[in-house]
N, C-alpha and C positions, 0 to 999 in steps of 0.2 A: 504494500500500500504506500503511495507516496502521497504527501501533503502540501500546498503551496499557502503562503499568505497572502491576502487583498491587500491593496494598499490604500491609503486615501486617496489615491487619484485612481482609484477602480482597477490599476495594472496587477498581472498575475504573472510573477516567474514561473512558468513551467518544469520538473525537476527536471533534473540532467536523465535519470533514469526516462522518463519517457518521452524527454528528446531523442534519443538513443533508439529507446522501441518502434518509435514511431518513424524514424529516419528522416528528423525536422532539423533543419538548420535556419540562419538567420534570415529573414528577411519572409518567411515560407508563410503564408498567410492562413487561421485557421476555423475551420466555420465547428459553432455550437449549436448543438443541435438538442434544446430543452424536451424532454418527454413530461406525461402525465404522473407519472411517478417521480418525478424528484429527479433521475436521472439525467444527466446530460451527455450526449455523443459528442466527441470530440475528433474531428479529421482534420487532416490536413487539406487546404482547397485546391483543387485539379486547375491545371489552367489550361484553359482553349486561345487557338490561333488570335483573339481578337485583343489578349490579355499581351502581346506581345507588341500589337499594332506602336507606332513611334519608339521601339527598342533600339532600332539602327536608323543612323545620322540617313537624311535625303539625299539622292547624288543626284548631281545634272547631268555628268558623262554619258549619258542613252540619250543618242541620237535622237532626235527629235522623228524620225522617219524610221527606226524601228519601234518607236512607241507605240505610230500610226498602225504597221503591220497588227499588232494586236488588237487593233479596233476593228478591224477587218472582218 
């Protein structure tokens, strides 16, 4: 069983033990998932194609006329 404290600004450290279990490193974002019971699920959030969108810098180097081909 592992334990974490609230804090007064609502932050939770997660233990190292189920960092570990869970295979969470920094930045990994985690959704809660409250049941009727008291219970809460906790995962780590999956990320889709769109969660990536603006990750790499815009390039101008594509030809203005291989851009066109793709409209095609």
């Amino acid at each position: 069983m592992f334990e974490a404290t609230l804090t007064s600004k609502g932050q939770l450290t997660l233990p190292a033990g189920i960092r570990h279990a869970l295979g969470l490193a920094a930045g990994v974002r985690i959704v809660f998932t409250p049941l009727d019971d008291g219970t809460v699920i906790l995962r780590a959030k999956t990320r889709n194609l769109l969660d990536l969108q603006g990750a790499l810098p815009a390039t101008t180097s594509v030809p203005t006329d291989a851009m066109r081909m793709g409209d095609a």
